[in-house]
C-alpha positions as CSV (number, residue, x, y, z in Angstrom):
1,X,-22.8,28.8,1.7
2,X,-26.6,29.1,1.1
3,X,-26.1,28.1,-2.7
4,X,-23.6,24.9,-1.8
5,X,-26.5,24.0,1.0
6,X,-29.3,24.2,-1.7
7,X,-27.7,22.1,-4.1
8,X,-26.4,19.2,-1.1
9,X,-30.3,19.2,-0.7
10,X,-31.4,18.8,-4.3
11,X,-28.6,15.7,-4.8
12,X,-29.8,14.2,-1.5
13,X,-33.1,14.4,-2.7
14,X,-32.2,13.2,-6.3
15,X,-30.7,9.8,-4.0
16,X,-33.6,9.4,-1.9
17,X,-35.9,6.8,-3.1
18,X,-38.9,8.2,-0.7
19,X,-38.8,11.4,-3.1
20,X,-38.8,9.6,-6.1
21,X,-42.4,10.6,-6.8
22,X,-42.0,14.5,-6.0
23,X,-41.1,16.5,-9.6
24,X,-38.1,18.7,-10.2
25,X,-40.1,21.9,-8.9
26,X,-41.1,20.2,-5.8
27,X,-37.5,19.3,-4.9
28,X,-36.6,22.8,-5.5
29,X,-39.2,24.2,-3.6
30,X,-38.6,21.6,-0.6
31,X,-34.7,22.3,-0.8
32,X,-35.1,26.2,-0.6
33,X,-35.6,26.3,3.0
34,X,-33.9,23.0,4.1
35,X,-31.4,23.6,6.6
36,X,-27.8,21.7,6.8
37,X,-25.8,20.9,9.6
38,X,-22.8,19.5,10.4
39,X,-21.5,17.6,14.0
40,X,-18.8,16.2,15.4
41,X,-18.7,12.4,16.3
42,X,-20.6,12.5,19.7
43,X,-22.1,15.6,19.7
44,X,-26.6,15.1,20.2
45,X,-28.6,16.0,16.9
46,X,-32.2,15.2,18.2
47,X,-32.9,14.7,22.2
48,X,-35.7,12.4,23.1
49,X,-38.2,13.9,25.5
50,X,-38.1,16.9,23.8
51,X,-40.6,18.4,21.0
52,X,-38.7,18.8,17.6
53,X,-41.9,17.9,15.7
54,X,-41.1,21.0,13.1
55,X,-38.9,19.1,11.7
56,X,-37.6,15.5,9.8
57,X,-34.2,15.2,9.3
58,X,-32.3,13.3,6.4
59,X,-28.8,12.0,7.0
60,X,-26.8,13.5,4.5
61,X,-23.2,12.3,4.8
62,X,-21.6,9.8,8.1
63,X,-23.0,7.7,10.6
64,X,-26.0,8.3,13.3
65,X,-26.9,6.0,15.9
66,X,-29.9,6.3,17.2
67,X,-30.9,5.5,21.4
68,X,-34.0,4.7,23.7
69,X,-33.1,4.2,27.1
70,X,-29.7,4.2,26.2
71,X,-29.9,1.2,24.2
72,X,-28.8,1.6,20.9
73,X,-31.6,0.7,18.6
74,X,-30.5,2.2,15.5
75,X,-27.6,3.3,13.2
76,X,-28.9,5.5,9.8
77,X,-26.8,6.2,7.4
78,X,-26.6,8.5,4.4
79,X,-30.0,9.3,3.0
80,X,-32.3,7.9,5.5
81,X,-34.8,9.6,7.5
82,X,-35.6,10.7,11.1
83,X,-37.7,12.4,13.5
84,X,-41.0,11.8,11.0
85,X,-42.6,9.8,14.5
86,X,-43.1,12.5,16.5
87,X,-44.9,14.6,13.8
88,X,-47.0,11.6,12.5
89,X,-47.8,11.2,16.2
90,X,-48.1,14.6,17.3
91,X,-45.7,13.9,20.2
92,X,-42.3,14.3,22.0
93,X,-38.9,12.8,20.4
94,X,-39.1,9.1,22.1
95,X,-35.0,8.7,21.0
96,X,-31.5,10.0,21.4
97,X,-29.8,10.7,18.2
98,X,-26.3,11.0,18.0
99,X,-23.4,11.4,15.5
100,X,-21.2,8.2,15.2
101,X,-18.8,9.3,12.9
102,X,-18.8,13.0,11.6
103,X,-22.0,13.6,10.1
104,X,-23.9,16.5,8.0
105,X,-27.8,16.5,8.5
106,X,-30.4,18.2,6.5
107,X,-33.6,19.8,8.5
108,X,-36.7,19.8,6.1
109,X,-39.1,21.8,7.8
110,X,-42.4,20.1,8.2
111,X,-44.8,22.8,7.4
112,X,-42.9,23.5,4.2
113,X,-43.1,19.6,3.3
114,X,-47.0,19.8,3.9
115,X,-47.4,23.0,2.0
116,X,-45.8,21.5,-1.1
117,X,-46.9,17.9,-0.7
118,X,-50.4,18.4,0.2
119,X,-52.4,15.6,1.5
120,X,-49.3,13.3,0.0
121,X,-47.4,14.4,3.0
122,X,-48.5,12.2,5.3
123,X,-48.4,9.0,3.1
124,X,-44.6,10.2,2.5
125,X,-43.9,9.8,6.0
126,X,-45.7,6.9,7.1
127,X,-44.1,5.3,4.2
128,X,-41.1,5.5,5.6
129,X,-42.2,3.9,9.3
130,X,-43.2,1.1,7.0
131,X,-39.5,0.9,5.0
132,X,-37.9,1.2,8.6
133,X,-39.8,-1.2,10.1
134,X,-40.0,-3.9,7.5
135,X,-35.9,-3.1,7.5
136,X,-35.6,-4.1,11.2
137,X,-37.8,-7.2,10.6
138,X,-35.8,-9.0,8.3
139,X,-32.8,-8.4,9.7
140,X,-34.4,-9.8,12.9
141,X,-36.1,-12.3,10.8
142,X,-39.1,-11.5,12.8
143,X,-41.0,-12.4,9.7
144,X,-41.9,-16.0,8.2
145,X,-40.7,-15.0,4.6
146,X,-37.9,-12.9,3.2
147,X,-38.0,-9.9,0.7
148,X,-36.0,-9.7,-2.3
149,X,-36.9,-5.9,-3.0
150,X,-37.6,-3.8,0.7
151,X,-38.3,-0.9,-1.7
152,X,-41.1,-2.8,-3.6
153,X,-42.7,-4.4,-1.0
154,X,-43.2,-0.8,1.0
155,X,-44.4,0.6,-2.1
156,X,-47.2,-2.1,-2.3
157,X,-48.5,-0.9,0.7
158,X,-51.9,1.0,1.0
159,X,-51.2,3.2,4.6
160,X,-55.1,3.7,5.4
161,X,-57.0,5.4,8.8
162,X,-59.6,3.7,10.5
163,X,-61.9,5.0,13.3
164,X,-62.0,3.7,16.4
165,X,-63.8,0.7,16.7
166,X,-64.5,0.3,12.7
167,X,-63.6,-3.4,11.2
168,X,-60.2,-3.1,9.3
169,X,-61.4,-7.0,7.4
170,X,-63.9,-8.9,8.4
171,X,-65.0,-12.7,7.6
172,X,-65.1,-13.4,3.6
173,X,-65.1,-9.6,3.1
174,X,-64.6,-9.9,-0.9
175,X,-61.6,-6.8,-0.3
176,X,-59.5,-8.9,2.0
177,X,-58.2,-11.4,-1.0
178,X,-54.5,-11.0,-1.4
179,X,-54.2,-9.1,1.6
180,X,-50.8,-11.3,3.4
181,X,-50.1,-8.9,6.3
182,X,-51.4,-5.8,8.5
183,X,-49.2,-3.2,9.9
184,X,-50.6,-1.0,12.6
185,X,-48.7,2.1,12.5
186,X,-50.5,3.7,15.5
187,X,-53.4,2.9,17.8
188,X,-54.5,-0.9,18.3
189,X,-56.9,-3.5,16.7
């Protein structure tokens, strides 16, 4: 069982475009202490309110829908991630996930993500936000133009910390040509 878990880890990863930077040994060394499990249509896999920062999940096979208030806000599917936000935010689970359909889910425990991606961790995960909420955008057409390639577009991305009251662009600052768009990921400007 431990072997057939291990390798449903490495062909997940193998799918995941987010990993598509990490080498073979990295995978492996992720995939070792990844944990799979399987639910029933229904049943909970992450509670909001509660603290499940150790981990980020990756839908592996069926149908999640994820809910805030009870209002669905969400439905991930195979090979998308979960449960990043309240790691990157140091926080409590803001959202109800639940199986849709019957579902297996990989746990990838945070500390071993951070001891094999280093400082690259971090960027990994925010990335993601970023893919999410791009996603949701478009298909709200909450933005004035439309994307071709979701995928490129969050890989242009620089994902960069400020301090508080620092200027992110300022008035004919020479850095700020080409830049379309700001996404604050947390805090405020």
């Amino acid at each position: 069982a431990a072997e057939r878990a291990y390798q449903e880890c490495l062909s997940l990863f193998d799918r995941i475009r987010l990993f598509q930077y990490l080498d073979p040994e990295q995978k492996r060394a992720i995939c070792r202490t990844c944990v799979v499990q399987s639910y029933v249509a229904g049943q909970v896999v992450a509670r909001g309110g509660t603290k499940h920062a150790e981990c980020v999940f990756i839908v592996s096979t069926g149908t999640l829908e994820v809910s805030v208030e009870g209002r669905r806000v969400a439905t991930l599917g195979a090979c998308e991630l979960f449960g990043e936000r309240a790691w990157l935010h140091q926080g409590t689970r803001a959202a109800v996930v639940a199986a849709a359909t019957p579902a297996s889910v990989v746990a990838v425990r945070r500390n071993r993500l951070q001891q094999v991606l280093g400082v690259a961790f971090k960027d990994l995960l925010w990335r993601n936000v970023v893919h999410v909420s791009l996603r949701d955008w478009f298909a709200d057409r909450r933005l004035p133009f439309g994307c071709a390639d979701l995928h490129t577009l969050t890989d242009s991305f620089i994902i960069q910390n400020f301090p508080p009251r620092s200027h992110v662009i300022q008035d004919g600052e020479q850095g700020a040509r080409g830049v379309r768009f700001l996404v604050v990921l947390s805090g405020g400007v």
